[in-house]
N, C-alpha and C positions, 0 to 999 in steps of 0.2 A: 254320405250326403244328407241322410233323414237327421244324423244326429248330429250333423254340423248346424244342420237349420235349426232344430231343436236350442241347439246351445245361443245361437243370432238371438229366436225369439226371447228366450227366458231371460234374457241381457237386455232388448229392449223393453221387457215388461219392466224389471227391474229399473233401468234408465228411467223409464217415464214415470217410476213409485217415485225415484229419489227426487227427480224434478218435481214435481207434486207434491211435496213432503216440503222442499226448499219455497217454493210458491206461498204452500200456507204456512208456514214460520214467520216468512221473512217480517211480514206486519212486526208481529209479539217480538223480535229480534229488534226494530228499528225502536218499539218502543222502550224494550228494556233499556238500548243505550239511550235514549232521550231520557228515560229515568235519571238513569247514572250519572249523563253529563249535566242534566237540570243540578242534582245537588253537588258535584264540581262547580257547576258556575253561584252557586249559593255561598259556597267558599270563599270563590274568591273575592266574592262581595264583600266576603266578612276581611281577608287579607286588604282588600284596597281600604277599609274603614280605615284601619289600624293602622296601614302603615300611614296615614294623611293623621290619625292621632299623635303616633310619634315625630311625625316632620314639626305639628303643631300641638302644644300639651293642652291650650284651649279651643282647638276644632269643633269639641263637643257643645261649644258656649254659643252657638250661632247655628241658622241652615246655608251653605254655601251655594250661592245660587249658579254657579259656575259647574257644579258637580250634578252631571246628568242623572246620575243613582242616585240621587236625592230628590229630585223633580214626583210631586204628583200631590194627590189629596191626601195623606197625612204629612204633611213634613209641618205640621204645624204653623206658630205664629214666626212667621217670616217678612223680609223686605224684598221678596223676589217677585212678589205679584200671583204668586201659588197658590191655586181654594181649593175647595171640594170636587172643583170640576175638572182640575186641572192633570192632565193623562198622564200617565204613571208614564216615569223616563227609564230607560234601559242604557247600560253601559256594556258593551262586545267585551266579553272574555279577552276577544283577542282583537285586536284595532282590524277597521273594515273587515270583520270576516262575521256577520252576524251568524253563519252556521255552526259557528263554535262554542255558541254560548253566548248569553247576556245576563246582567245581573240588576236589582234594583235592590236598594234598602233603605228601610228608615230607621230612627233612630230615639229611642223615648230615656231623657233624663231626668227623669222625675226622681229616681234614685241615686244619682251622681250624688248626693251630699251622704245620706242615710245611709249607701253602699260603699259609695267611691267607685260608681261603673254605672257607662250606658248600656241599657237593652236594647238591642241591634237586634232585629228582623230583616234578613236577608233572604228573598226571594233570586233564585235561578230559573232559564228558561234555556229550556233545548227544543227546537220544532213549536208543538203546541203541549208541549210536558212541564209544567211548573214544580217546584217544589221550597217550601219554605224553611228558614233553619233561624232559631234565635237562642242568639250569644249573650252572657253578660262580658263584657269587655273592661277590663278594671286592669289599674295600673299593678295592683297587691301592695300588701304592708308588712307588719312586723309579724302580722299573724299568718304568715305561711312559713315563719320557723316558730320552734318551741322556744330557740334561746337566740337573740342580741343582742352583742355589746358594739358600741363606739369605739368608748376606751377601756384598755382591762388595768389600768391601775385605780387607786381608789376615788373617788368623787372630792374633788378638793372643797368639796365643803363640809368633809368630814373632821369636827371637832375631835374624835376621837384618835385618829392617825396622823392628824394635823394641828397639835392645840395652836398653833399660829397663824394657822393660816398654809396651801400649798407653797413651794417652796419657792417656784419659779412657773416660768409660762407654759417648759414640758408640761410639767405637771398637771397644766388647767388653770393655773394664777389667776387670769388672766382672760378665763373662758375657751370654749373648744376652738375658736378660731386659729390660736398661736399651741394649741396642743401639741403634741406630737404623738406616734404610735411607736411602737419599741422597731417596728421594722424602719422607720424613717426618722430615728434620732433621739428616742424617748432612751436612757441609757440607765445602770445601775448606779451611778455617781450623779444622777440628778435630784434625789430625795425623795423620787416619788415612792409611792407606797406600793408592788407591784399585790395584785390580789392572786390568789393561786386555787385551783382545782385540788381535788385532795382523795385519797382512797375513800370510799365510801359515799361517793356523789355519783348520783345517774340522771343523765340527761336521754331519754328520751325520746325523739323528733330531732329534725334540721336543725341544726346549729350554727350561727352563723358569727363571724367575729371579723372587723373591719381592722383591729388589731392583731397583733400575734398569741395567745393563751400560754399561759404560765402551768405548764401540769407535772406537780409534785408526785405526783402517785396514780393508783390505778384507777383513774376514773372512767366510767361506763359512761361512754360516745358509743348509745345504740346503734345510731343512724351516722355514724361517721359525725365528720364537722368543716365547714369551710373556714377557710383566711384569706385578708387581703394584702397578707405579705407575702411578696415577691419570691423570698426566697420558696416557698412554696410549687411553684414553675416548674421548679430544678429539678431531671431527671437524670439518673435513673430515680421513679419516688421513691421518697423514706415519708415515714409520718414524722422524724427530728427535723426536715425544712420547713414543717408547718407549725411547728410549736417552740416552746421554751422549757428548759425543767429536765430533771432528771427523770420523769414519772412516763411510764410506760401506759397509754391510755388505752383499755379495750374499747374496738371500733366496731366489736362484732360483727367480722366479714367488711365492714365499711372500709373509706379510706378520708384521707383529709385532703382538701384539694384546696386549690384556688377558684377566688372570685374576686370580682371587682371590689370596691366599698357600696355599700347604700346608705342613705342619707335621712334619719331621721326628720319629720318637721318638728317646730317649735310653733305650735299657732292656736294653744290653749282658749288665747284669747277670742279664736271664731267661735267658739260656743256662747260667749257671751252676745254676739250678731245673730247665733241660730234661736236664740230665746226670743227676741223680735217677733220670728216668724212663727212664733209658738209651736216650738218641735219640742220642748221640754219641759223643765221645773227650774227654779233658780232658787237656790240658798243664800241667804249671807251668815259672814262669818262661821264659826268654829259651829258645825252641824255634825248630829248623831243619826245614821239612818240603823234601823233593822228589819233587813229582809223579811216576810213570813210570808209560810209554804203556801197559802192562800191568793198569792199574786197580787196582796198590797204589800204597802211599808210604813212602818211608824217610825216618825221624825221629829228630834228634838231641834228648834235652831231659833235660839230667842232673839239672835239680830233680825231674824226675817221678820218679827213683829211689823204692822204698818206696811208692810213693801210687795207689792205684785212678785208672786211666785212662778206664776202661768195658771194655767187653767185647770183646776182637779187637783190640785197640790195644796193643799190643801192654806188655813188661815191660822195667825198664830197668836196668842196673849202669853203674853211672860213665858215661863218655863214648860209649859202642859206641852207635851207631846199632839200630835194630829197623825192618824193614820187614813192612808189615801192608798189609791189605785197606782202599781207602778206603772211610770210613762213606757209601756209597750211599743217596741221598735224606736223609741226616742232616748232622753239622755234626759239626767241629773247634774246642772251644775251649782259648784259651790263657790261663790268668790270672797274676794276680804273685805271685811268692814274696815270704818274709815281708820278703826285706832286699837292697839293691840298691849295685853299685860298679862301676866301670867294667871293662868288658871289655878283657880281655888278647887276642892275636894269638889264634884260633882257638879261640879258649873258646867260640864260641855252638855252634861243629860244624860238620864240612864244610869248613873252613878258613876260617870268619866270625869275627869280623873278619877282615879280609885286613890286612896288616904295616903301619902308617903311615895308616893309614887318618884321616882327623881327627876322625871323625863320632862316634869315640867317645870322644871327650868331651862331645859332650851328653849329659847326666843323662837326657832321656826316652830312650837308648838304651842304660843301662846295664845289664847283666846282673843277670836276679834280677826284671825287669820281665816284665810279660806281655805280651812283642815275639814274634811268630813271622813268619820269615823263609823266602817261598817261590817257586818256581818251578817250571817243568816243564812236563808234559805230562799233563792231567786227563783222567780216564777214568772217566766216575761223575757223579751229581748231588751237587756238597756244596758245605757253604759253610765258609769258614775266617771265626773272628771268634776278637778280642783283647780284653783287658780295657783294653791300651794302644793300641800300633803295632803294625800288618801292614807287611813290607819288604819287595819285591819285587824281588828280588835277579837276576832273570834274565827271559828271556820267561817268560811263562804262557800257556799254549795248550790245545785243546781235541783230544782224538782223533779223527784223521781230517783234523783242518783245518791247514794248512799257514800258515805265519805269510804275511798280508794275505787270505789268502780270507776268503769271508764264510761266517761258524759254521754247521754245520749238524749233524747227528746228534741224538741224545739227552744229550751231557755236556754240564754248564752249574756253572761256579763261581761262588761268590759270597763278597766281602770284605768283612766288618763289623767297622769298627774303632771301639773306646770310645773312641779320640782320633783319630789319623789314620790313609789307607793312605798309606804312602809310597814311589816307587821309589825304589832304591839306587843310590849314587853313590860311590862311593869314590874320595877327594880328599885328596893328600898333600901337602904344605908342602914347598917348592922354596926360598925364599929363605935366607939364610944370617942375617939379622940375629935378634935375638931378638924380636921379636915377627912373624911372618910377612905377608907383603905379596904372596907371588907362590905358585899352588896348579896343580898338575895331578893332570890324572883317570890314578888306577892303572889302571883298564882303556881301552882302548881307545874311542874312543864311536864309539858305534854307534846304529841302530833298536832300539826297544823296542816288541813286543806282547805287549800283556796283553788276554786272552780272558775278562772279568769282568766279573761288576755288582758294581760299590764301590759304597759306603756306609761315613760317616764320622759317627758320632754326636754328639763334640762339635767336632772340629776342622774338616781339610781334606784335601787331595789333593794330594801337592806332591813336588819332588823334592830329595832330601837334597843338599845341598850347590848348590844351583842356580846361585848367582853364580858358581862358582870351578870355576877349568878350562876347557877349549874345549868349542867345541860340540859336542854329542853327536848332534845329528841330529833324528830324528821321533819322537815318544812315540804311539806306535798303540794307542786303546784301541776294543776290539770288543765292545759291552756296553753301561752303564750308568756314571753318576758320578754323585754326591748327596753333596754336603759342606755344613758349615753354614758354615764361610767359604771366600774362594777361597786354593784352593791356589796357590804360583806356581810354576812347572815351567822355567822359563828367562828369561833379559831381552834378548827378540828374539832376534838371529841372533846375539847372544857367546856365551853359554851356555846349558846346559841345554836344553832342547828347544823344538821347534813342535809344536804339535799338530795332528792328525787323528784323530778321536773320530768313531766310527760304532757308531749303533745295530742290537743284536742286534736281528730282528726274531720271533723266537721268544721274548723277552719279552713279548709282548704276550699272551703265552696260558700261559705258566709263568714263574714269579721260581726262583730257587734257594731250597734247603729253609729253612727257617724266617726268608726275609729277611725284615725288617722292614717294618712298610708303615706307610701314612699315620696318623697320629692325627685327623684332622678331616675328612676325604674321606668322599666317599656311597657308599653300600653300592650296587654293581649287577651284572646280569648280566656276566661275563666272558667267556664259551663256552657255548652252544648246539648243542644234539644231540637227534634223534625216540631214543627208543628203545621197546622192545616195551611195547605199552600193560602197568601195573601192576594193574590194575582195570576189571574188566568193569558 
């Protein structure tokens, strides 16, 4: 009996430690989950933004006064009647259940142009536990792969594979509207020109192609590669439903899948609206920038004579160069003067053209066009865009990073050309007869890097004079490419280059200032951060 009581007591002591123990927890218990479910409901503040962005692609262009998570003293200049005084609105996690959670956010687009994304601050609330979370929310561009094409045959407005003109409207005749892709009707008996992958090219990053890719040989797809041809679906997979070609491509470990298509824009021409708002510099005509490591740039561009540039871009008299401050987080545009003819020996500036050069006889490269021609050493966020061609006339590099490292600091360039970027070649005529049959390169060839997200709005990526002259080596791009047809940069080991194209991996969370992004793509979180709750 003594040690049956014995065993009662020590049970109830026991009992009453455990009860006692669950007493003072419980508080710190109710709060943790008030914690937890506060940033749940911060979420879903950020999932209700986004999905009202994809229902409507300009949600962000207004405050909806019908949207209770929008109601309070920041929602800005609005028609709802909303001030400073006006009490922050709460939206229920979960309809009539306020115990589940509510949410509120506002929304600051001051960087919609400059990013291409709202900064959404999303506040959650559980009980009396707040917790705040701010998203950038951006549709994304070309710059979250390394490589896109359009179309993978060649740019029908290539004299060189076309001296006629393309063939038919497969082709591009005609414009990308009546194109077609090889998966949907582009065939080998339509004349187009198909462009091909080849041994000795490494891509680097996400790849992505709206087309089907033509792979002769072994080319390094580090990161795998997508298509938006169909037969790509087909299982069991092969990587032969996702391509073309006899060429067995290393995927290393990767695989090639399907994706939808995305849809480059064409709208060059807002930069010419964003100069208004003085976000940048304006050139005219045929202009020479070069970068230096000191974070300006000297600029040749004797149409700009007389003509508002913007603000710090400097003023210009005839041929003298002016070196300025790069426009930092802004942009450089260059558009066409009113009338165009071929460039003489060092008419663009800098000594461009160089003596002999052949290239300028093509008409898109004739003086008086909106070409800007550049290189150096970037110091600064900006992006150069043309109303024509961008010509890259040397390396492009980034401060701090040495030609082949991988990019790292805060400068980041970006190339937007309303026809194509193209690197520079300069190639003189050797033979003696009169029509020319025999070409070598004035410069020396050598490696080329360029530290850039290109983007090409209606053309491609290519290098001037590709067929003619010996081979130049490697074309190193560290960055980003997005052309709507394939450019061609060399033919194998004769000329013109191989590539190796490796993705900046700090695109994934900044593009350069006002690059262009997707026209059809979903709107979602891009970067996530706690920061100091907004609302108690």
């Amino acid at each position: 009996m003594v040690m049956v009581m014995g065993v009662i007591i020590v049970m109830s002591l026991l009992l009453a430690a455990t009860f006692a123990y669950a007493l003072a927890v419980e508080p710190q218990a109710r709060r943790d989950q008030d914690w937890n479910g506060a940033l749940a409901a911060a979420q879903a503040g950020v999932d209700d933004y986004v999905a009202k962005l994809n229902a409507n692609d300009n949600y962000w262009n207004s405050v909806d006064c019908t949207n209770v998570a929008l109601r309070g003293p920041a929602a800005g200049q609005n028609s709802c009647g909303w001030t400073a005084s006006t009490a922050v609105g709460w939206q229920n996690v979960s309809a009539n259940n306020a115990s589940a959670g509510k949410f509120h956010y506002d929304m600051d687009t001051s960087v919609i142009y400059s990013q291409g994304a709202v900064r959404l601050s999303s506040t959650g609330k559980v009980g009396s536990t707040t917790r705040t979370i701010q998203v950038l929310v951006t549709r994304g561009g070309s710059t979250d792969f390394l490589y896109y094409t359009d179309f993978e045959d060649a740019d029908p407005s290539n004299t060189v594979v076309y001296p006629s003109g393309a063939p038919n409207d497969d082709c591009g005749k005609s414009g990308p509207t009546l194109a077609k892709y090889w998966w949907n009707g582009r065939t080998s008996t339509d004349g187009c020109t198909e462009i091909q992958f080849v041994t000795g090219d490494t891509l680097d990053g996400d790849v992505h192609f709206n087309d089907t890719p033509l792979i002769n040989g072994t080319t390094q797809f580090l990161q795998g590669f997508e298509t938006s041809a169909p037969s790509c679906k087909t299982t069991p997979y092969s990587v032969s439903n996702c391509k073309r070609g006899s060429g067995t491509p290393n995927l290393n470990g990767s695989k090639a899948t399907y994706a939808d298509p995305l849809s480059l824009p064409d709208n060059a021409g807002a930069f010419a609206t964003y100069i208004n708002q003085g976000l940048g510099c304006q050139y005219t005509g045929d202009t020479r920038i070069k970068f230096n490591s000191d974070g300006t740039m000297t600029v040749w561009s004797t149409k700009s004579a007389g003509t508002s540039t913007g603000s710090g871009c400097g003023t210009f008299t005839g041929s003298t160069p002016v070196t300025v401050n790069v426009p930092d987080g802004q942009f450089v545009y260059v558009k066409n003067w009113t009338s165009q003819s071929k460039c003489t020996t060092g008419q663009v500036g800098d000594g461009l053209p160089v003596a002999n050069d052949i290239n300028v006889d093509v008409p898109t490269f004739y003086c008086g066009n909106g070409n800007v021609y550049v290189e150096g050493t970037v110091k600064g966020r900006v992006t150069v865009v043309a109303q024509n061609n961008i010509v890259i006339t040397g390396n492009l590099l980034l401060d701090g990073v040495a030609a082949g490292a991988t990019p790292a600091g805060t400068s980041v360039a970006g190339l937007v050309a309303g026809n194509s970027v193209v690197v520079g070649h300069p190639v003189k005529c050797t033979s003696t007869s009169s029509t020319c049959s025999s070409w070598a390169n004035i410069n020396t060839g050598t490696n080329r890097y360029i530290y850039a997200s290109i983007q090409t709005l209606q053309r491609s990526f290519w290098v001037q004079s590709y067929d003619k002259g010996a081979q130049l080596g490697t074309l190193n791009v560290y960055g980003s490419i997005a052309q709507k047809w394939r450019g061609i940069v060399g033919t194998g080991t004769s000329t013109g280059y191989l590539k190796n194209y490796r993705y900046d991996s700090r695109l994934r969370f900044q593009a350069p200032p006002y690059f262009p992004q997707w026209t059809n793509a979903v709107w979602s979180g891009r970067t996530t951060g706690e920061i100091k709750p907004a609302y108690t």
